[in-house]
C-alpha positions in Angstrom: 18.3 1.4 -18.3 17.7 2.4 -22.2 13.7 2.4 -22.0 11.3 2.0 -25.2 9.5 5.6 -24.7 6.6 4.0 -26.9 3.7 2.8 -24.8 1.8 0.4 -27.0 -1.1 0.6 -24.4 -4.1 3.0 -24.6 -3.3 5.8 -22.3 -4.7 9.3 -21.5 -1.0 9.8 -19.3 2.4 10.7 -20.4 5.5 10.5 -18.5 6.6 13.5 -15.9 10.6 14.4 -16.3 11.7 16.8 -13.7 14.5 17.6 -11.1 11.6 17.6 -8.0 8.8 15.5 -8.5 5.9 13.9 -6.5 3.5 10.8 -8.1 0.4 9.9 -5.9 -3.2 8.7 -6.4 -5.0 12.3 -6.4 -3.8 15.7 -7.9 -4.5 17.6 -4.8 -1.9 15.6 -3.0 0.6 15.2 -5.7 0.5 19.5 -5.3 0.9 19.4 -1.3 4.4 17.5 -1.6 5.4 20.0 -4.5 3.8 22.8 -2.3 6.8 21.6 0.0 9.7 21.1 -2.1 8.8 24.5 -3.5 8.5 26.1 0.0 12.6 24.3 0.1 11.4 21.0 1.6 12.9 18.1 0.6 11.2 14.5 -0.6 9.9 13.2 2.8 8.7 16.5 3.4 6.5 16.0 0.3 5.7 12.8 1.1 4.5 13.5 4.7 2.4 16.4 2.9 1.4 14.4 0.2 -0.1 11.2 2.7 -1.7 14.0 4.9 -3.7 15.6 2.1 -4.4 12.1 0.8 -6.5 11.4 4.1 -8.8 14.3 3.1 -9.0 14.0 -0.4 -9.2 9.9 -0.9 -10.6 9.2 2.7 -12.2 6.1 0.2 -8.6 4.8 0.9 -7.3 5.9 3.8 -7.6 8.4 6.2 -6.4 9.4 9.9 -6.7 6.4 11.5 -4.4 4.3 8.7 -1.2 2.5 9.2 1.5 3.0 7.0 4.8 1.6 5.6 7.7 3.5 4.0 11.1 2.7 2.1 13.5 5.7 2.1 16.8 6.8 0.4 18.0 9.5 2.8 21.1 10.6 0.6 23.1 7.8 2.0 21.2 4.8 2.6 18.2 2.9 2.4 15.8 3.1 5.4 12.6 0.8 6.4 9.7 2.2 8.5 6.7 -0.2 9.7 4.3 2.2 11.3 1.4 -0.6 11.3 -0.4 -0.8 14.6 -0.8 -3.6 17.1 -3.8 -5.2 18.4 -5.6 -4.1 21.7 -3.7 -5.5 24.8 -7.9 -7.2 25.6 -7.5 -9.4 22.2 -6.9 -13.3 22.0 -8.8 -15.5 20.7 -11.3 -15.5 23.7 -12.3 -12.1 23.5 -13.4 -13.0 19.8 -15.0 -16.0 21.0 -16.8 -14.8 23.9 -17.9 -11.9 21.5 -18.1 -12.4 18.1 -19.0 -16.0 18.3 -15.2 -17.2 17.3 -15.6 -14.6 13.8 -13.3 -11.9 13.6 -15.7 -8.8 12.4 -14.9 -7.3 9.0 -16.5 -3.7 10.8 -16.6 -1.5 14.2 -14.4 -1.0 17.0 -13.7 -4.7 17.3 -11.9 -4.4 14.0 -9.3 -1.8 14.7 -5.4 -2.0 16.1 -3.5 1.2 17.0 -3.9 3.4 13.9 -0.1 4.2 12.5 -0.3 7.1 10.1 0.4 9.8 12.3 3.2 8.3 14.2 4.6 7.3 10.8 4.9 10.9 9.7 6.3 12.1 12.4 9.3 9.5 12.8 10.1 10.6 8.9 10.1 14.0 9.8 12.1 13.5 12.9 14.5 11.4 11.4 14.8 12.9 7.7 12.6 16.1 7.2 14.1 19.7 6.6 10.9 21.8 7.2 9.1 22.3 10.9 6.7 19.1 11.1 3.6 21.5 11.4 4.3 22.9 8.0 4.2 20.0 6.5 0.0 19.8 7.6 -1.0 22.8 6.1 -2.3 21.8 2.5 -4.3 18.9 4.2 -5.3 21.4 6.9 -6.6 24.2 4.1 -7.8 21.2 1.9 -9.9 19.8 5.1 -11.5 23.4 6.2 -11.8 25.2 3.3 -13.2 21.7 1.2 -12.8 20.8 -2.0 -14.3 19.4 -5.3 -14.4 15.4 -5.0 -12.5 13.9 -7.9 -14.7 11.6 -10.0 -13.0 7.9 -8.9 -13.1 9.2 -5.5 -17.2 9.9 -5.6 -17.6 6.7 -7.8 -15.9 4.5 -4.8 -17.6 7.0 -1.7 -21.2 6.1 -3.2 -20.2 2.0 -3.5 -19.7 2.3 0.4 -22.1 4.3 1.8 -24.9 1.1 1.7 -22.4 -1.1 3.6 -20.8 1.7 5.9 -23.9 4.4 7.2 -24.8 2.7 10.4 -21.4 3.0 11.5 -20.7 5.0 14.2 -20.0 8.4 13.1 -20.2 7.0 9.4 -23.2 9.3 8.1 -21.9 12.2 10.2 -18.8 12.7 8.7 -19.3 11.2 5.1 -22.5 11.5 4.5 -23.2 15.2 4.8 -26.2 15.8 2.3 -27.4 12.4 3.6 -25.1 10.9 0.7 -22.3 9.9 -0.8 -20.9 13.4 -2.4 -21.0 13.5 -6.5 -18.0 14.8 -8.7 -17.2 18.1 -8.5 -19.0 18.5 -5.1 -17.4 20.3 -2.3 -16.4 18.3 0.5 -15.8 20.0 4.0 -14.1 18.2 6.8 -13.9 20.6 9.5 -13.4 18.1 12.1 -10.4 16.6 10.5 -9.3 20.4 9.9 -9.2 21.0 13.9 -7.5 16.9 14.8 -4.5 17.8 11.9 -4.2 21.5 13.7 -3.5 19.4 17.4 -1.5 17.0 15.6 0.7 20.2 14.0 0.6 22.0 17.3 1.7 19.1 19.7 3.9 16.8 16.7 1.4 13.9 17.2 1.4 13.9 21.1 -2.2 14.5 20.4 -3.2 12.1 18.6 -1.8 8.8 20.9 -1.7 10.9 24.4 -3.5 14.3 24.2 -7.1 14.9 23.3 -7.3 12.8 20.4 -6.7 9.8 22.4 -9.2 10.8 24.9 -12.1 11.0 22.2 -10.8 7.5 20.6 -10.9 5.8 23.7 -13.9 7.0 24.8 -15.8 6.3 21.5 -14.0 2.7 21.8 -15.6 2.6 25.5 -18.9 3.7 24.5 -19.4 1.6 21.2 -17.7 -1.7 22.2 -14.7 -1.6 21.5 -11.5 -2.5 23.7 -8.8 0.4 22.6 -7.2 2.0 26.1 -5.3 4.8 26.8 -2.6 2.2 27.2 -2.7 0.7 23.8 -2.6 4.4 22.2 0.5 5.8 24.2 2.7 2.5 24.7 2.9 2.2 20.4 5.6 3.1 18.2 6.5 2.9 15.1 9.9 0.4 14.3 12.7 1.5 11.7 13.6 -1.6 9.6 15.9 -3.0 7.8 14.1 -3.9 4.4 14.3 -7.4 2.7 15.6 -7.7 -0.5 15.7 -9.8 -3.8 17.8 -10.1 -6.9 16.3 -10.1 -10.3 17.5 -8.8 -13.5 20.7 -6.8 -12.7 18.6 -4.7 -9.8 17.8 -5.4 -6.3 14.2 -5.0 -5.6 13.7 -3.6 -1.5 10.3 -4.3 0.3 9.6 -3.9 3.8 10.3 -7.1 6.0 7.4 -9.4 7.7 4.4 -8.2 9.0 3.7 -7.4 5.4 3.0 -9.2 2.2 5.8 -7.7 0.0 7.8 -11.3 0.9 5.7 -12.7 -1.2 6.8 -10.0 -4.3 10.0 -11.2 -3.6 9.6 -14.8 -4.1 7.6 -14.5 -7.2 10.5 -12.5 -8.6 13.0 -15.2 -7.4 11.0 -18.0 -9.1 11.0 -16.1 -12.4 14.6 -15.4 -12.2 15.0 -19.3 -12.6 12.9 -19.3 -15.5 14.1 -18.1 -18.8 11.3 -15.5 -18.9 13.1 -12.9 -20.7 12.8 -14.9 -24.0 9.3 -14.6 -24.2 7.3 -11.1 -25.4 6.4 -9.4 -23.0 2.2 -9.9 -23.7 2.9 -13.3 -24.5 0.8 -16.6 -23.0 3.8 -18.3 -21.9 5.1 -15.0 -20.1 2.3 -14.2 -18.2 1.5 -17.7 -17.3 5.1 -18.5 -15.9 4.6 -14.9 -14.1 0.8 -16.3 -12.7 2.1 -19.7 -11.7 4.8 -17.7 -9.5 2.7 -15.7 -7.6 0.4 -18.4 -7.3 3.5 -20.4 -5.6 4.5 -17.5 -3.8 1.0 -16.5 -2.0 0.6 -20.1 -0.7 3.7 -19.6 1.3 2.5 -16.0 2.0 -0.7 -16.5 3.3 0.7 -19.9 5.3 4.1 -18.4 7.2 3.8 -14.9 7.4 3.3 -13.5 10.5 4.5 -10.6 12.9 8.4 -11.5 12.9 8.2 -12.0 16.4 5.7 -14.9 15.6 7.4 -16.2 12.5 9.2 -19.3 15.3 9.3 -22.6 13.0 9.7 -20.8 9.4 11.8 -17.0 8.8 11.9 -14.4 5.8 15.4 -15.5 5.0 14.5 -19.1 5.2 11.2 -18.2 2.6 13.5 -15.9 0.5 16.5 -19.2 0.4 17.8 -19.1 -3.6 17.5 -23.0 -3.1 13.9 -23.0 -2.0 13.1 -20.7 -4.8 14.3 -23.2 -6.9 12.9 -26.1 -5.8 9.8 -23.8 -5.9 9.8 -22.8 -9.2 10.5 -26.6 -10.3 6.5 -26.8 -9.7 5.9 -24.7 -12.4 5.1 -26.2 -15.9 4.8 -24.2 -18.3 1.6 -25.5 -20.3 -0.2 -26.3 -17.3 -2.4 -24.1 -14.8 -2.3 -25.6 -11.1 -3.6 -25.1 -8.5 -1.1 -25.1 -5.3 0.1 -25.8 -1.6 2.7 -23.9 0.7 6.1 -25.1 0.9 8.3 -26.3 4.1 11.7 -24.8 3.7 14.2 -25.7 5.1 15.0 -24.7 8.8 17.4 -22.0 9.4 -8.1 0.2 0.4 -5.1 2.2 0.5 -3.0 5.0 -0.8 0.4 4.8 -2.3 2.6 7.8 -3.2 6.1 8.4 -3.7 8.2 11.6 -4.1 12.3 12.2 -5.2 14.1 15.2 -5.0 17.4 17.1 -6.6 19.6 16.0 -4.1 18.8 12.1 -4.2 16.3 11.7 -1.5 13.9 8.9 -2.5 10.8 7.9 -0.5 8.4 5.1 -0.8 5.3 5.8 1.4 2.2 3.9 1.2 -1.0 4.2 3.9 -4.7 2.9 4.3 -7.6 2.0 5.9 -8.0 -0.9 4.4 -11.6 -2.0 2.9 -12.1 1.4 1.6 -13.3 3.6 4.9 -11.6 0.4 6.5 -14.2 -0.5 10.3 -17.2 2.6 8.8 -15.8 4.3 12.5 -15.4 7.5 12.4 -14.9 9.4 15.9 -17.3 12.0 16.1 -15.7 15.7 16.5 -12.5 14.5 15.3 -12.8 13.2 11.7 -10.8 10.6 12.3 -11.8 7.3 10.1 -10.3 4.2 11.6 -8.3 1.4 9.8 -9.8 -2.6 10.1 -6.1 -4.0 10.4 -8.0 -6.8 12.8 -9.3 -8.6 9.6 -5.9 -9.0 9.0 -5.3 -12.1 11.8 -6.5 -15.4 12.1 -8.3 -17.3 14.8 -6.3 -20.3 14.1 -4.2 -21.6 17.1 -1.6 -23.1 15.4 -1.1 -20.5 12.8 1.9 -17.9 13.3 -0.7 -15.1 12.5 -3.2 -15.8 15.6 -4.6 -12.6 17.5 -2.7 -11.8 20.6 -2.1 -8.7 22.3 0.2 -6.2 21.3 0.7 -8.0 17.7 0.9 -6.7 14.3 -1.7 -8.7 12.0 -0.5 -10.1 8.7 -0.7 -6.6 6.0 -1.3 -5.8 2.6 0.3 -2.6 2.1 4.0 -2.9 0.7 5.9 0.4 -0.7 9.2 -0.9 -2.9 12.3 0.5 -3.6 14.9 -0.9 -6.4 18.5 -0.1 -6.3 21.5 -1.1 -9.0 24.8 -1.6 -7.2 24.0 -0.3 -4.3 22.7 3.0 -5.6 18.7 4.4 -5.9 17.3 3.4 -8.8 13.6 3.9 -8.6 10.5 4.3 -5.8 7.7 2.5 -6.7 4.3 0.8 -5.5 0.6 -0.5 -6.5 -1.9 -0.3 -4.6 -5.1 -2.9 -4.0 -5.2 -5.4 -1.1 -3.5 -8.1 -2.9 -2.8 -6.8 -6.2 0.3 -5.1 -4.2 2.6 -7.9 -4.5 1.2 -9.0 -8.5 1.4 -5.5 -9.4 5.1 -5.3 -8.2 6.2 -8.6 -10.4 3.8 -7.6 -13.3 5.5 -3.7 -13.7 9.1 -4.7 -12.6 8.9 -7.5 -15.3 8.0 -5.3 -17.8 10.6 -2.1 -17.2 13.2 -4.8 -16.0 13.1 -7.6 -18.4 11.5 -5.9 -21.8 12.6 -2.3 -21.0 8.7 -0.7 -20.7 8.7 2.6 -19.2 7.2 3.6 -16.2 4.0 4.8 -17.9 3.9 1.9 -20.1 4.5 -0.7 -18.1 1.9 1.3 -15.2 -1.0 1.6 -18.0 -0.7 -2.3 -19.3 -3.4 -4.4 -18.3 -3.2 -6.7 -15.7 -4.1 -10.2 -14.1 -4.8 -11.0 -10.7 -4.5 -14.4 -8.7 -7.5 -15.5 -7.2 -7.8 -18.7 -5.6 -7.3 -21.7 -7.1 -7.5 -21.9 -10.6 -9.1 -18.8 -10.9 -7.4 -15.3 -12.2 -9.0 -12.2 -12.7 -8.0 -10.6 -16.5 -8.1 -7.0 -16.8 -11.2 -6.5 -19.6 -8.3 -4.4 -21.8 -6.2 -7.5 -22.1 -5.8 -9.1 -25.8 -8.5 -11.5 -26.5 -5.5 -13.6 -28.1 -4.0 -13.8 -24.4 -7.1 -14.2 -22.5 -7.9 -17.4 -24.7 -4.2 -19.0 -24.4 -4.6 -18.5 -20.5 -7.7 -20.4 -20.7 -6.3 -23.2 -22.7 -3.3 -23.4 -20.1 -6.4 -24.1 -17.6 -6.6 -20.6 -16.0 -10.1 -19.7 -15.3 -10.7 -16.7 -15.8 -13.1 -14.1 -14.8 -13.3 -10.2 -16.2 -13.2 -8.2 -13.3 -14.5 -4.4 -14.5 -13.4 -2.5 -10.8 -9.9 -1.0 -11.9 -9.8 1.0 -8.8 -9.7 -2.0 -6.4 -9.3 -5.7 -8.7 -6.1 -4.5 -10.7 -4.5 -2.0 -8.1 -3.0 1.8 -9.1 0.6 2.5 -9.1 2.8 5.7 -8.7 6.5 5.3 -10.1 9.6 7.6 -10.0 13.1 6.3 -11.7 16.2 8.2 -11.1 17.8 8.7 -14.3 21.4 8.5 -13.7 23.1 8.2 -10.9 23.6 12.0 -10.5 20.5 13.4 -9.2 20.9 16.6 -10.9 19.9 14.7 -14.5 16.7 14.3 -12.9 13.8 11.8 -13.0 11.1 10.0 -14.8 8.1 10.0 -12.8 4.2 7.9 -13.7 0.9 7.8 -12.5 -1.5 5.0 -12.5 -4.5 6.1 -15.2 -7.0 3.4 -12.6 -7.2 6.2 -10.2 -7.6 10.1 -10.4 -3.6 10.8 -9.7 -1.0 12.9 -11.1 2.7 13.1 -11.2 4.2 16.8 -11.1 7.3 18.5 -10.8 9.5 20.9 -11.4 
């Protein structure tokens, strides 16, 4: 790929070339992976370091009660891992009737499924690492007992939750320590999560799901309302997967198969390949509305089929990923004309990303979170462990493939991707948001792909973001010029001004030839506090 090394967009970042190299959403992270490559670790070794220091440093995002998703090349091949937890075996859509009124709550112990995180990181070390698993904890570890200075997004998006989050259980205790949100620069101390990351090193996660963790989780579920067993904790594991894929533009674009959203990537990307897109400038009206009526097309579908596979009965992935339905799809698009649409029948048949490449090939695609922010506000007292709200992700709806039931994945937001050129790594890559994820993948693959933007570039250009209906949120840096031609099209627009959550964050890595020795090009998203480094 013969990138433009200009970036036309107003930027404080510039592209990081090196051999070794780690991109994620807070410096302190980005140096845990390099801590390990340096120590002679290799890429998911700096990933695993990199997502444990993130639950520390960004617990805004994510923390040790997340799930998490990952797309790996391990030298060889490409490699899926959906370590997204399951609901309690006590859920259906009784229990949510009989108490919560037939809601399912946004907060508490009545919003949280099997938390993934730590099982994730240690099936990638199993699997793929080179270092001793407990290694791999010690910058998170040092970062969680010794404290550190909170980075200035970070406090910004702590202080937005505290109103919302203190009468959590264990909210105030473990995040509230000066009986507020901490301000930049401040030093944050997390002993708790210092001593649950030393039994998680010194038992490789048996702690966590069937040692003493699990015994204070399940206890605090017992004594606050919730429904989590021992049961539900030690019968869970993560599933290596076989990710879905899409052409577009010479590449094949990798995302991790149904629970998740990233389907819905995919089909924007499959749309636009039927439209002659690449004609059009990049910043153009017609460009970014043909790119806005896709996703639009491709979320209706989304939000309608998508399910736990084992759910997903009447309509599949590859029937929702069929070149033909794509193109009938895409036939709904006209291209002067905002509209507002319906899912398709096709035929039968808050959160963290990172990523981290090394000199020998290895890729890795790693993305975790809590979801809103702290995600349910529980934290389990003694432990520091901050609890995902993966529940919201279901539906109450009978006859939708997403309903609760026990022992199912919910629908997720969190997607890591991968692209590949014949066959071969090509470049790690995600953005984070709720979901942005899947509009941030189209909106930076179109521009490296199609009008040969660089990572950074393409990372720091502003962004839209679907709403519903009509509606579509315009990043308050976009052209006035292209704000007004949307609204002429009939887009209605609205000027969101929260980077950090409305427009998403991205971390990229490309490979720059196909010998791993010439190294890589490596960006971080300007929305959050990250870093790309190397060496």
């Amino acid at each position: 790929m013969n990138f433009d090394w200009h970036n036309p967009y107003a930027t404080v970042r510039s592209p990081v070339f090196a051999r070794n190299v780690v991109s994620t959403s807070h410096p302190l992270a980005s140096q845990a992976g390099l801590r390990m490559l340096l120590k002679g670790g290799n890429a998911i070794d700096a990933a695993i370091a990199a997502a444990a220091a993130l639950a520390i440093v960004e617990p805004v995002s994510n923390g040790l009660g997340s799930d998490l998703f990952a797309i790996l090349w391990d030298g060889e091949r490409l490699l899926g891992l959906n370590a997204s937890g399951v609901a309690p075996a006590a859920w259906d859509r009784a229990y949510f009737d009989r108490r919560h009124g037939g809601a399912l709550p946004p907060r508490g112990w009545d919003s949280v499924t099997v938390p993934g995180a730590v099982a994730g990181w240690v099936a990638l070390s199993g699997r793929c690492g080179r270092l001793p698993f407990a290694d791999l904890l010690e910058p998170a570890i040092e970062l969680a007992e010794r404290g550190h200075g909170v980075a200035c997004i970070v406090a910004d998006k702590w202080a937005r939750q505290v109103p919302l989050l203190r009468a959590q259980p264990g909210f105030a205790e473990a995040f509230m320590p000066r009986g507020r949100a901490p301000r930049p620069g401040e030093r944050f101390v997390f002993e708790a999560a210092g001593r649950t990351l030393r039994a998680i090193a010194r038992t490789g996660g048996e702690a966590f799901y069937r040692g003493e963790v699990a015994a204070a989780l399940v206890a605090h579920a017992a004594g606050n309302g919730g429904s989590m067993t021992a049961a539900d904790l030690a019968d869970w594991q993560p599933d290596w997967v076989e990710p879905i894929s899409m052409g577009f533009a010479g590449h094949t674009v990798h995302q991790i198969p149904p629970n998740g959203q990233g389907i819905a990537a995919l089909m924007a990307l499959g749309m636009l390949e039927q439209l002659d897109v690449v004609r059009l400038p990049v910043d153009s009206v017609e460009s970014q509305h043909l790119q806005i009526e896709a996703m639009k097309l491709a979320f209706a579908d989304a939000y309608r089929w998508v399910a736990d596979p084992r759910a997903m009965t009447e309509v599949t992935a590859a029937q929702l990923l069929s070149p033909a339905y794509l193109r009938e799809r895409a036939r709904l698009i006209v291209p002067g004309l905002a509209q507002d649409f319906v899912h398709g029948t096709p035929p039968a048949g808050g959160t963290v990303y990172l990523t981290a490449a090394d000199e020998h090939g290895r890729m890795v695609s790693l993305i975790q979170s809590n979801y809103m922010g702290f995600g349910s506000g529980v934290v389990v007292p003694g432990t520091g462990v901050s609890l995902q709200n993966r529940g919201q992700g279901f539906t109450l709806d009978a006859a939708h493939p997403n309903v609760v039931a026990p022992g199912k994945r919910p629908f997720h937001t969190i997607i890591p991707g991968f692209l590949c050129q014949d066959g071969r790594p090509r470049m790690s890559f995600g953005v984070m948001g709720g979901n942005m994820q899947p509009q941030g993948h189209v909106q930076t693959l179109m521009r490296m792909l199609r009008h040969g933007q660089q990572p950074q570039a393409a990372c720091d250009a502003p962004r839209w973001k679907v709403a519903t209906g009509l509606d579509v949120d315009l990043e308050r840096t976009m052209a006035p010029g292209l704000v007004a031609g949307l609204e002429a099209l009939g887009h209605r627009s609205g000027a969101a001004a929260d980077a950090y959550m409305d427009f998403g964050s991205g971390q990229f890595i490309w490979r720059l030839s196909d010998d791993p020795a010439d190294g890589y090009v490596a960006a971080s998203d300007s929305r959050r506090d990250g870093q790309a480094v190397g060496f």
